[in-house]
C-alpha positions in Angstrom: 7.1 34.6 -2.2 10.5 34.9 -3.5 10.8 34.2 -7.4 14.4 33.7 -8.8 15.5 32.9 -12.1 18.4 30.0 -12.3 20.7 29.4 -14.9 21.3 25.3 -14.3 23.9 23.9 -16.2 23.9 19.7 -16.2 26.2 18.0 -18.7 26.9 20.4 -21.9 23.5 21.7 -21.9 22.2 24.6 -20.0 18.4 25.6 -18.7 16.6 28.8 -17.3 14.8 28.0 -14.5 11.8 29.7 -12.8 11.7 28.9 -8.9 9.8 30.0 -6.1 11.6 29.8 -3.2 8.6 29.0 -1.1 8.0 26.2 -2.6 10.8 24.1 -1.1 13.6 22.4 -2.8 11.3 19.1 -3.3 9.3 21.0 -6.2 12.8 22.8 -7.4 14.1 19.0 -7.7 11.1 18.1 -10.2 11.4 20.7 -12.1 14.9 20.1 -12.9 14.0 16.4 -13.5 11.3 17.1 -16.0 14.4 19.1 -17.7 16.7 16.6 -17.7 15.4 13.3 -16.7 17.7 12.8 -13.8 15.5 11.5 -11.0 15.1 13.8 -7.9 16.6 11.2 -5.9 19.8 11.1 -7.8 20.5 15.2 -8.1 23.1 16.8 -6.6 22.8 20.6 -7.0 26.2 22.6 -6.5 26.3 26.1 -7.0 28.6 26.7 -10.0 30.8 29.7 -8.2 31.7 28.0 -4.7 30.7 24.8 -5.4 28.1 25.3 -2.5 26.0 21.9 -2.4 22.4 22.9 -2.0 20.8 20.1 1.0 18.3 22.3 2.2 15.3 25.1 1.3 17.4 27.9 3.2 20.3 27.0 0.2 17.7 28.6 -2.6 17.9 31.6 -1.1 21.6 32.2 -0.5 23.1 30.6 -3.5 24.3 32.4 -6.8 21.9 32.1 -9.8 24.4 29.8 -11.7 24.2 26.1 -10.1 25.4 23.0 -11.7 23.5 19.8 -11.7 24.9 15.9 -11.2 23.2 13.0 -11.3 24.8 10.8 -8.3 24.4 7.6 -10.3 27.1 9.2 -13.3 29.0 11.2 -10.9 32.6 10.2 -10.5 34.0 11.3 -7.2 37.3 13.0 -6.0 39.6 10.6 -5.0 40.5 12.8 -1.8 36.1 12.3 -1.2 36.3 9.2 -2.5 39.2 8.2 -0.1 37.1 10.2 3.2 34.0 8.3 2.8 36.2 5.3 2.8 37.9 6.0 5.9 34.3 6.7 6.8 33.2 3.4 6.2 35.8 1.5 7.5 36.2 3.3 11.2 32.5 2.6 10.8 33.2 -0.9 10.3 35.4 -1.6 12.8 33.7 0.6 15.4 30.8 -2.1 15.3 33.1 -5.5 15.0 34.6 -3.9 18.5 31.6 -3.8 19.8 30.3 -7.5 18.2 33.7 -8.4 19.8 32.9 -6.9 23.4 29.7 -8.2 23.5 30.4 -12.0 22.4 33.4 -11.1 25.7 31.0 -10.1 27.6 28.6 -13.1 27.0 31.3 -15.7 27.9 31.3 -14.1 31.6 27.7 -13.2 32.3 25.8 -15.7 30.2 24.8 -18.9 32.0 25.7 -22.1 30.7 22.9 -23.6 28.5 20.7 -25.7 30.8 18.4 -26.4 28.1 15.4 -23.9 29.0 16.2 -22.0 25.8 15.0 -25.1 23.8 12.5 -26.1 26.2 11.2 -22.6 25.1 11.4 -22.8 21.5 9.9 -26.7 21.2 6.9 -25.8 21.9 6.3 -23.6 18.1 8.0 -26.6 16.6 5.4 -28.6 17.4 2.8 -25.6 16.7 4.2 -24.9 12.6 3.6 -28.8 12.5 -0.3 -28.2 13.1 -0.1 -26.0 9.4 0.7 -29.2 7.7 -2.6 -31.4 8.3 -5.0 -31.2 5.4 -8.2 -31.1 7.5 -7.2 -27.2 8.9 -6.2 -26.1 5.6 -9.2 -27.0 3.7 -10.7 -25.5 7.2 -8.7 -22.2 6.1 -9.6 -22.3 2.6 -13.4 -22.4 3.1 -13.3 -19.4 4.8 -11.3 -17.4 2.1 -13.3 -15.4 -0.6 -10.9 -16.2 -3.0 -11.7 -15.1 -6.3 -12.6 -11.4 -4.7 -9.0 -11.6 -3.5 -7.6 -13.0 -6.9 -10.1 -10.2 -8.5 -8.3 -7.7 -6.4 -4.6 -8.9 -6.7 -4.9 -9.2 -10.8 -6.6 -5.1 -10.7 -3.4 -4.2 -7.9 -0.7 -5.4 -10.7 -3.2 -3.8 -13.7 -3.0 -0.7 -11.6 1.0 -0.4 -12.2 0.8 -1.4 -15.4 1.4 -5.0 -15.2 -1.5 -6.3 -17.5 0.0 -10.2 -17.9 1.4 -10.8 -14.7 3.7 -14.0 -14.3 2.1 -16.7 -12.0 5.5 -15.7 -9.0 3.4 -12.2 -9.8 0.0 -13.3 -9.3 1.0 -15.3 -6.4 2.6 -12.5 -4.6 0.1 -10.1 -4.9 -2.5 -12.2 -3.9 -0.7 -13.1 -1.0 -0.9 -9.1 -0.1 -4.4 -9.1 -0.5 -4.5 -12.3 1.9 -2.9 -10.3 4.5 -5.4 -7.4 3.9 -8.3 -9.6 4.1 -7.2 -10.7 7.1 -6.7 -7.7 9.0 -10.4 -7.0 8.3 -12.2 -10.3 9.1 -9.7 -11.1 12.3 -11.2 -9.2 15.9 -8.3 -7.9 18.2 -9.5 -8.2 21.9 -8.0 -5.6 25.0 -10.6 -7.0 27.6 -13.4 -9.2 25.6 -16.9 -7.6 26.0 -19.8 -8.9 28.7 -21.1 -11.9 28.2 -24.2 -11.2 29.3 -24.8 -7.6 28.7 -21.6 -6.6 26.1 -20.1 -3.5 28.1 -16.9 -3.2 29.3 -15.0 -6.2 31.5 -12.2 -5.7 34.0 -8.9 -8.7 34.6 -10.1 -10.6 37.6 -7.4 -13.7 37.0 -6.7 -16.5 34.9 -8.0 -20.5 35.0 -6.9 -23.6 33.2 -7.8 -24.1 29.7 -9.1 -27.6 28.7 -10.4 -28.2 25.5 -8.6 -27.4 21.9 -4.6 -26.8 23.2 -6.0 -23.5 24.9 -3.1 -22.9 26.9 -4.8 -20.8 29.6 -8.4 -19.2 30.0 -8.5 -15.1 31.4 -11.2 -14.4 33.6 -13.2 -10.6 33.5 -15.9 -9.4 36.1 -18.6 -6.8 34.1 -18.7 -3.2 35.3 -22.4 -3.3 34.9 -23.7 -6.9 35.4 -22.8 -10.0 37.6 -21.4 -11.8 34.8 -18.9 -13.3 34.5 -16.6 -13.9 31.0 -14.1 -16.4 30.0 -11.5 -15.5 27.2 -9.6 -18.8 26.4 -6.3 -18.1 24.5 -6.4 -21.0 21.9 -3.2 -22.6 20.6 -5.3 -24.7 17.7 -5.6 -22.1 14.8 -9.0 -24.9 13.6 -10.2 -23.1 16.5 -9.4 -19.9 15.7 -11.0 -20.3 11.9 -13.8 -20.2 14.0 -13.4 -17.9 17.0 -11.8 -15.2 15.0 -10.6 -12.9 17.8 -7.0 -12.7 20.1 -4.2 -10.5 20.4 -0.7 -11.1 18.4 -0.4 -15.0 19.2 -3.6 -15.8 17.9 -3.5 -13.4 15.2 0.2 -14.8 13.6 -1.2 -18.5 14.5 -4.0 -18.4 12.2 -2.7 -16.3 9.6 0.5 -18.3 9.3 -2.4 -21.3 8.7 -3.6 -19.2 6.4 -0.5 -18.8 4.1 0.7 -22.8 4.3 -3.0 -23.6 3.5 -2.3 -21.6 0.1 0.7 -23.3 -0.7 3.0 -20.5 0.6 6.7 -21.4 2.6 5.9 -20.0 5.2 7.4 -19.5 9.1 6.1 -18.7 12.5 8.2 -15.8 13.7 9.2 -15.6 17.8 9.9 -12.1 19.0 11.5 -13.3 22.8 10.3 -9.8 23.8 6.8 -10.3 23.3 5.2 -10.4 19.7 5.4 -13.3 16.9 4.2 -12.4 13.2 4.7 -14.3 9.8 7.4 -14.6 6.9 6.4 -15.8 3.6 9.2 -17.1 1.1 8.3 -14.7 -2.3 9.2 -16.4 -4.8 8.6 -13.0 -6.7 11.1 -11.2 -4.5 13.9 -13.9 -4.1 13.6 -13.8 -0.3 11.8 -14.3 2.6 9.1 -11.3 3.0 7.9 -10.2 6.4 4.3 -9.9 6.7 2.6 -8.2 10.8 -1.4 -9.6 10.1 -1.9 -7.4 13.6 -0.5 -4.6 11.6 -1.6 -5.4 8.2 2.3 -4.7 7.0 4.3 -6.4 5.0 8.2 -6.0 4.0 9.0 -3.5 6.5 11.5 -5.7 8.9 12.8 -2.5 11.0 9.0 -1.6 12.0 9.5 -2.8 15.3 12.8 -1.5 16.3 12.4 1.8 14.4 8.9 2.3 14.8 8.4 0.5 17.7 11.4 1.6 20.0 11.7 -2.3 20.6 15.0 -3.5 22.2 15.3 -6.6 20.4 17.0 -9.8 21.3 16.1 -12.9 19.7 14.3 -13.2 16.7 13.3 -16.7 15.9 11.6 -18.2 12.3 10.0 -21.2 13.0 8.7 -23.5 9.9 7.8 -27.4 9.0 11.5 -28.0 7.9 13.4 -26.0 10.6 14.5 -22.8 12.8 16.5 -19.9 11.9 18.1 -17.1 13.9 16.6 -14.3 11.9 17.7 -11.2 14.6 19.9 -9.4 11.6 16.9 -9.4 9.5 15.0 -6.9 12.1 17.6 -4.7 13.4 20.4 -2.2 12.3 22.0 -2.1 15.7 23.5 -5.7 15.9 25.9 -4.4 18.2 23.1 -3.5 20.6 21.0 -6.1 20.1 24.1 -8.8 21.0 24.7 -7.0 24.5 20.7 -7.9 25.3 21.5 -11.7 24.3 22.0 -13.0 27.4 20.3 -16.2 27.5 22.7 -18.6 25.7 25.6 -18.0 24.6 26.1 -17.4 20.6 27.8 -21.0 20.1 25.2 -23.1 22.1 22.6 -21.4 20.3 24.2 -22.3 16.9 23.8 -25.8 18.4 20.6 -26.1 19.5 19.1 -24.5 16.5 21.1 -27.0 14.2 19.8 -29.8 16.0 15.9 -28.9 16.0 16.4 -28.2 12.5 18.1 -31.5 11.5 15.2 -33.0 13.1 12.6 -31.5 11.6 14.3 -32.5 8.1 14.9 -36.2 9.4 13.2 -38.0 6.8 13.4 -35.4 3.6 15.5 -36.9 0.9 19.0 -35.9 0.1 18.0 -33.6 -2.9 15.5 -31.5 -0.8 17.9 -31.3 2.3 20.5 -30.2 -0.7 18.0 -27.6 -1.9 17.3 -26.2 1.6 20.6 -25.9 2.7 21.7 -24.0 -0.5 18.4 -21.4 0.7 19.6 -21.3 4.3 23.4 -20.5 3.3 21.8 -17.3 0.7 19.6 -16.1 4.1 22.7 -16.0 6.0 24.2 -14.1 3.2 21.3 -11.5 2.6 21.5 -11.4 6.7 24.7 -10.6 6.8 24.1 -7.9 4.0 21.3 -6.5 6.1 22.8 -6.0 8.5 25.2 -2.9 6.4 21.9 -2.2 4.1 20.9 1.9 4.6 17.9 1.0 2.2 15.3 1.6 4.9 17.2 4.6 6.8 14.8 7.0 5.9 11.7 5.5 6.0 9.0 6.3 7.8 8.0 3.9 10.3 4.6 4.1 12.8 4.5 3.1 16.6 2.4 0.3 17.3 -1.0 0.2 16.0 -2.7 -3.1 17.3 -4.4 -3.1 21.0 -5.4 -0.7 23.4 -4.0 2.7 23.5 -3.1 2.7 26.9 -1.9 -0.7 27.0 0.5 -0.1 23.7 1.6 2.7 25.8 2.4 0.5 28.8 4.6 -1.2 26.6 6.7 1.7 25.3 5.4 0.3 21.6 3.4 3.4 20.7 6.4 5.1 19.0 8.1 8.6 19.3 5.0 10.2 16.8 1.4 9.0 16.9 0.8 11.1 14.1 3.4 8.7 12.1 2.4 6.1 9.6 3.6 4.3 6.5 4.7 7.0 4.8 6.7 8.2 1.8 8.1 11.4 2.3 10.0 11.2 -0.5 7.4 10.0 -2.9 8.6 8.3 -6.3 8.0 8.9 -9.4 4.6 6.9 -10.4 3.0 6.3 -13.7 -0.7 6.6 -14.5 -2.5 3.5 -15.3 -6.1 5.6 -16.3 -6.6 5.6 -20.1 -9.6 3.5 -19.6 -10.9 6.5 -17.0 -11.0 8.6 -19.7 -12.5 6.1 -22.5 -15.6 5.7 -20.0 -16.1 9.2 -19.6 -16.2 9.9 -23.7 -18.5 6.8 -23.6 -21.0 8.8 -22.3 -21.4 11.0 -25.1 -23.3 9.1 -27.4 -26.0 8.0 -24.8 -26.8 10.9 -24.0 -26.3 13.1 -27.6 -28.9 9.8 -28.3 -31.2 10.5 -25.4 -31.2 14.7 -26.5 -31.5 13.2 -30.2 -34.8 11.5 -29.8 -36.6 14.0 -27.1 -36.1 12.1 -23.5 -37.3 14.1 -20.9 -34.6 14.7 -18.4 -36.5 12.3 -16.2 -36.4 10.0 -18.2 -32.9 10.2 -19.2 -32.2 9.8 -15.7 -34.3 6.3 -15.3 -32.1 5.1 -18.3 -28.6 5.8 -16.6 -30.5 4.1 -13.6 -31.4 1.2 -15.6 -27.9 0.8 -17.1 -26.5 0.9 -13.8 -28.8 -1.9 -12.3 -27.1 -4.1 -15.8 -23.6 -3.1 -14.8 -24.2 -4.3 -11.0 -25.7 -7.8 -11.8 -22.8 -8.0 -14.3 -20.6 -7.3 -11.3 -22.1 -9.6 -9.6 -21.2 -12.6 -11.9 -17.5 -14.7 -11.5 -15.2 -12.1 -12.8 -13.4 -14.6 -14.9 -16.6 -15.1 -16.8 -18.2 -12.2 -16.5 -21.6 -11.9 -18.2 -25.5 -10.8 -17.9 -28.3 -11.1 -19.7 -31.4 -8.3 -19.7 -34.0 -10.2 -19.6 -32.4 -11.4 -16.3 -32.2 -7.9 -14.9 -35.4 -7.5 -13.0 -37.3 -3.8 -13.8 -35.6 -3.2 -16.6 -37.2 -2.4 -20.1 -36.1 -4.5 -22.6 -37.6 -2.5 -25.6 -35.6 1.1 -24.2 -32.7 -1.0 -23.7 -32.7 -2.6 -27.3 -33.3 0.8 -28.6 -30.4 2.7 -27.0 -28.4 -0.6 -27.6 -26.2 1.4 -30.4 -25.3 4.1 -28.2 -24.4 1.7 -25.7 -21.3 0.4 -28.0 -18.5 3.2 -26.4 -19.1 2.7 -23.1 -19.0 -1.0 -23.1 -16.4 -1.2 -25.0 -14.2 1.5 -22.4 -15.2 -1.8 -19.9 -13.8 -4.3 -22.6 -17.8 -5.7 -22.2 -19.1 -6.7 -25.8 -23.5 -7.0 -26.3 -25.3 -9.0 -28.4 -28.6 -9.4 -29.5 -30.2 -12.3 -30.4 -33.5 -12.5 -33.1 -36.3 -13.2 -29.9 -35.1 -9.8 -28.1 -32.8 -11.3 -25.9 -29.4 -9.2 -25.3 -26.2 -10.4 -23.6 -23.3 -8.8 -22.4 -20.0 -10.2 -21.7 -16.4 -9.9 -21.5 -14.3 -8.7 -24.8 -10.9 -8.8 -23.5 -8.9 -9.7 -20.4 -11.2 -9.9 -17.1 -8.9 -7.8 -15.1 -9.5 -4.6 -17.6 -13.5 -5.1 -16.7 -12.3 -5.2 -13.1 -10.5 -2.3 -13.3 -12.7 -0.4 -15.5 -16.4 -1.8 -13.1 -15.9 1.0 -9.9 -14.8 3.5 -12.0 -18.4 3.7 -14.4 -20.4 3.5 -10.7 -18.8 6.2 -9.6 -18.8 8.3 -13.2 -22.7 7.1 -13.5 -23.9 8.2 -9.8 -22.0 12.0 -10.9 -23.7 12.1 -14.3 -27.0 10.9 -12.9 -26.2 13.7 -10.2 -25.6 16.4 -12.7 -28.2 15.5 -14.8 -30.8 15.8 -12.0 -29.5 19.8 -11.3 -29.6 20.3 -15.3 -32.4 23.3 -16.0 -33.1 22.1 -19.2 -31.8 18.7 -21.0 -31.4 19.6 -24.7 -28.2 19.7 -27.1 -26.7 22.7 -25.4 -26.6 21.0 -22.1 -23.8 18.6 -23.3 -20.9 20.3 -21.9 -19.5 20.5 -18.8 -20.0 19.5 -16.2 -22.2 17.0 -17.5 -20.1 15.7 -20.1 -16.8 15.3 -19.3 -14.5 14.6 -22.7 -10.8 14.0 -23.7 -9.5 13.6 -20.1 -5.8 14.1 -20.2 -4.4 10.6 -18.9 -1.1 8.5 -18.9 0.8 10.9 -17.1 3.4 10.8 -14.7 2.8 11.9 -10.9 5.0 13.2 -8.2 3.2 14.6 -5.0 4.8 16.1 -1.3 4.3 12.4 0.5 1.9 9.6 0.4 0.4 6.7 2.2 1.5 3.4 2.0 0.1 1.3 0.4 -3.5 2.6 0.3 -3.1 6.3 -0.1 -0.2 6.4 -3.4 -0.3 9.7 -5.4 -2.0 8.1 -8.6 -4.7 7.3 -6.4 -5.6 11.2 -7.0 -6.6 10.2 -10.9 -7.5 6.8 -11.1 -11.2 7.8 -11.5 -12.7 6.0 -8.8 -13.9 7.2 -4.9 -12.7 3.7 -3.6 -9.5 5.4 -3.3 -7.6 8.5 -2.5 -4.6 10.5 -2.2 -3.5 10.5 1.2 -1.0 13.6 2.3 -0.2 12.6 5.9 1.2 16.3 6.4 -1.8 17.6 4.3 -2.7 19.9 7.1 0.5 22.0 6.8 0.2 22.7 2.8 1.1 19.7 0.3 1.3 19.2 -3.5 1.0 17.0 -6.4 2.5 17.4 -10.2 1.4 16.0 -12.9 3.4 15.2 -15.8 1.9 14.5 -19.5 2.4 11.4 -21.5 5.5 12.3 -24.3 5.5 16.1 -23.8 2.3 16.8 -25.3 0.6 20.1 -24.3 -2.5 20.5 -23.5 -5.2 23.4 -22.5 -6.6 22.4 -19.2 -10.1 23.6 -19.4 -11.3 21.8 -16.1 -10.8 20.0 -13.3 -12.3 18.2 -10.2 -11.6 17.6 -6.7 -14.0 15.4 -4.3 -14.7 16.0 -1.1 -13.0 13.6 1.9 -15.0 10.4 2.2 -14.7 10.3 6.0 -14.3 14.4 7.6 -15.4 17.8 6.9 -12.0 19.0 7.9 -9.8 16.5 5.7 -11.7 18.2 2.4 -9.8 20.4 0.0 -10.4 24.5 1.2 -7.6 26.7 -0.4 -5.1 25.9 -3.4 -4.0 27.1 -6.8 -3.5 24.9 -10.0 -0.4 26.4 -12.2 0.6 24.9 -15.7 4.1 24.6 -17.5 4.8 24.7 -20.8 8.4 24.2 -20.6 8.6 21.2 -18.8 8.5 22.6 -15.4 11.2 25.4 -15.6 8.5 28.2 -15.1 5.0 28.1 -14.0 1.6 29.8 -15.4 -1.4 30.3 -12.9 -4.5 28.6 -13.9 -6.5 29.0 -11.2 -7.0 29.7 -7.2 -10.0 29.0 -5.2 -10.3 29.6 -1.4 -12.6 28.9 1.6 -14.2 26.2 -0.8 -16.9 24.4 1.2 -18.1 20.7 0.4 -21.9 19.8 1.3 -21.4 16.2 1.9 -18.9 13.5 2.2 -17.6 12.2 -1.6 -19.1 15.5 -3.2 -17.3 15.8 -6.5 -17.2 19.4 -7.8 -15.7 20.7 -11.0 -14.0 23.4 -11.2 -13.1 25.5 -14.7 -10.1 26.7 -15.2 -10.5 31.0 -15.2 -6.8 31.2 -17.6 -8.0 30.3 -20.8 -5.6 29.1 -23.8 -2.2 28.5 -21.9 -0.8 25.0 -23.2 1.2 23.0 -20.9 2.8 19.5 -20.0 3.3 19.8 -16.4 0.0 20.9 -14.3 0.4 21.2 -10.4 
């Protein structure tokens, strides 16, 4: 541990700031933005005596104490810089029209004259997209489509960043997402299809001719155990697939691609010539058409394949109801490359063929919607073009193949450079907290059981109550979550006198779920929805999982009685709102906020966890607060992926210098989901930054 003081001067104000040096320059960037509000992504940090820029942790240690700070987005560069990135960007620039132009040379002389099988090859999916159209497989698609649990979870998704009245381009988008997660689930990949007859394994004895439902050939496996023999058919008709649920990419971007036209999304078929075809949905959220892998369960992440994948891409082909597009550009930043592998047809045949399917497909679309299309087609071609120069997505993280067979991804060369790789941010953005109503639920707890102390329950019974209010809340789930509502009486098991009389105390809690209760003169009591459905949605998983701790911690209590209301029983004014940084994250299912957000459904995923990670926490408007307490939960899947060793420090100048709070090591978890509370051995020490 190396501490050192800095004196960090950024416009006409100056700050002290308190750094370890082992803690990296990531954590030396936050501090420095809770200081000044320039995002750690835009600093530049230049030591103020040799105007050293610091790029890397070994910097902290050799650099004079007095740096200056710059934010990138106000900084107004030397002309002499200004004029060498220029230069920079031009030999750039011309370096890759050479090589455009000695490709498109090169094509003239060893590319074949267009004989037609580069349509003959393309027809085919032109005819396929057309199957999306007919009414009878979309309602086919629909029916199998639990779509208000999808709607449900795309409404709580937007509520989750804040995003409370979503606009219908919104809603639609995100529910899309959850499409495309709800497919990945409910769709079966198949390496070799299990027996038949007995369900082990199966080995490739050959192929036969497929028949019925456009199958456009049938593979044939021999059992390792049995006599049997199997018959996988690779369907073409995605009404078949509704049903059969199971194939390898074709299948997989057939019937999801039904999937999105049957929910009113523009949406393509997209041919990867070198083996793969996924989806692109036109988000009318976004502006643009989105790439979305179902095999993958990606979306928006175009360079996956030749970044993540290694592919060596060639043509790249988007295939819809009103036309086909060369969409190569969108997928790759080495056009250069890629136009030295296109050696099919040359670049001005293709052109040609393409605009003739296309004019085609619209034969028969009035003038105003051929107008309306063309003027989308020409801004594609621009945003192409644009991608093609875009560094956006240059340091992204991108994962090898994760679809099929490990040995036959690796047969492939699709497995990537690092298995260990996934969609991940190693430069993790700033994220707000969307848990006020996490804390709201946890104060509603306080006057059931201050009422349950009040009139002499017995710990057991206490218990049963909790139990009882928990069976309400799950039929209340159960109900259409536009509507939510439940009535006791309907509740089997449940007391209706112990409800009626605990009815009062009741009042905070429901109202932390935005739930309302009534009572009517024969006994009856209903509760329903008091505000927007999404906040009861929200709000649901968070109460199961604060009920099952409580009910947990009331069951080890010794003795039930008024001085029992503490923690870790009672768990009052949780700090919320905040703002969270943390070392990396998973995308999209392992964010930072997930860490507070009050619910085991979801988690804080570090992919470099292993090797020592952190997370800061930043309070709403600078208020300071004593942190008394604090919990961490055990790993919901592995021993080994629980929390073991760390320290919890607090700041109470923003994040210059840091106060120890507390350290725990060797901590041990008895089972998976365990949540333990831990109180904080510094007592008194006010801060606005925790980490």
């Amino acid at each position: 541990m190396v501490a050192r003081s800095f004196q960090v001067r950024h416009n006409d104000s100056d700050f002290t700031v308190v750094y370890d040096t082992d803690d990296g320059l990531e954590v030396l960037k936050y501090q420095l933005f809770s200081l000044t509000s320039v995002p750690p992504d835009e600093q530049k940090i230049i030591g103020a005596d040799n105007d050293r820029v610091v790029s890397d942790d070994s910097d902290l240690v050799a650099i004079s104490e007095k740096l200056r700070l710059v934010s990138i987005s106000e900084e107004k560069p030397e002309s002499t810089a200004g004029n060498e990135e220029l230069l920079k960007s031009d030999e750039e620039l011309a370096r890759m029209l050479q090589a455009e132009e000695e490709a498109l040379m090169y094509q003239q002389y060893a590319v074949p004259e267009d004989n037609g099988a580069f349509e003959q090859r393309v027809r085919p999916y032109v005819n396929q997209v057309l199957l999306y159209e007919t009414a009878v497989r979309q309602e086919a698609a629909r029916k199998t489509v639990p779509v208000e649990q999808l709607e449900e979870k795309a409404l709580v998704s937007l509520a989750k960043e804040g995003n409370l009245t979503p606009s219908k381009n919104e809603q639609d988008h995100a529910f899309l997402l959850q499409l495309l997660f709800w497919f990945k689930q409910s769709f079966r990949w198949v390496n070799e299809p299990p027996c038949d007859g007995c369900g082990k394994k199966t080995i490739s004895v050959g192929m036969d001719v497929a028949l019925l439902h456009q199958g456009s050939r049938v593979e044939v496996y021999r059992c390792n155990s049995c006599p049997a023999e199997t018959r996988f058919p690779r369907y073409n008709d995605p009404l078949k697939l509704l049903e059969t649920r199971r194939g390898r990419c074709g299948e997989w971007a057939n019937c999801f691609t039904l999937y999105c036209r049957a929910f009113g999304y523009e949406s393509r078929l997209i041919l990867d010539f070198t083996d793969h075809v996924w989806t692109e949905c036109f988000s009318e959220s976004l502006g643009r058409w989105m790439h979305l892998d179902p095999c993958e369960g990606v979306y928006d992440k175009p360079l996956l394949y030749e970044s993540g994948w290694n592919k060596k891409l060639n043509y790249v082909l988007a295939i819809g109801k009103d036309g086909v597009c060369d969409v190569t550009k969108r997928y790759t930043r080495k056009w250069h490359e890629v136009l030295s592998r296109r050696n099919i047809i040359a670049e001005p045949a293709l052109s040609s063929v393409l605009a003739n399917i296309t004019k085609e497909c619209r034969r028969g679309f009035t003038s105003q919607v051929r107008s309306a299309l063309e003027d989308r087609d020409e801004k594609e071609r621009q945003q192409l073009e644009r991608d093609l120069l875009s560094t956006d997505d240059a340091s992204a993280s991108l994962p090898g193949r994760r679809s099929g067979d490990k040995e036959w991804r690796k047969s492939r060369m699709e497995d990537g450079s690092d298995e260990s790789c996934s969609l991940t941010g190693s430069s993790c953005p700033l994220r707000q907290c969307v848990d006020e109503h996490v804390t709201k639920i946890y104060n509603g707890f306080c006057p059931i059981l201050s009422q349950l102390v009040d009139e002499g329950f017995p710990k057991s019974r206490a218990v049963e109550v909790l139990e009882i209010l928990k069976e309400i809340l799950i039929n209340l789930k159960k109900s259409p979550f536009k509507t939510r509502r439940v009535s006791i009486d309907s509740v089997p098991n449940i007391s209706q006198s112990v409800v009626q009389q605990l009815l009062p105390s009741f009042t905070e809690l429901l109202s932390a779920l935005s739930l309302s209760s009534k009572a009517d003169t024969d006994g009856r009591v209903d509760i329903y929805l008091a505000g927007p459905p999404v906040k009861t949605s929200m709000a649901l998983p968070v109460t199961f999982h604060a009920l099952d701790v409580t009910i947990r911690n009331l069951k080890s209590c010794e003795n039930f009685v008024k001085d029992s209301l503490c923690l870790p029983l009672l768990k009052l004014n949780r700090i919320h709102s905040g703002v969270v940084r943390a070392s990396g994250e998973e995308i999209p299912f392992g964010i930072a906020t997930s860490a507070f957000d009050g619910t085991r459904m979801s988690k804080w995923e570090e992919p470099n966890g292993a090797e020592g990670c952190w997370i800061m926490y930043k309070v709403s408007d600078n208020q300071m607060h004593e942190l008394v307490a604090y919990e961490l939960m055990s790993a919901n899947d592995a021993p080994e992926r629980d929390p073991m060793d760390w320290v919890v420090e607090g700041s109470n100048d923003g994040g210059s210098s840091w106060h120890l709070l507390d350290k725990q090591t060797s901590q041990l978890f008895d089972s998976r989901f365990q949540c333990r509370t831990f109180k904080v051995s510094s007592e008194g020490f006010l801060s606005n930054v925790f980490r």
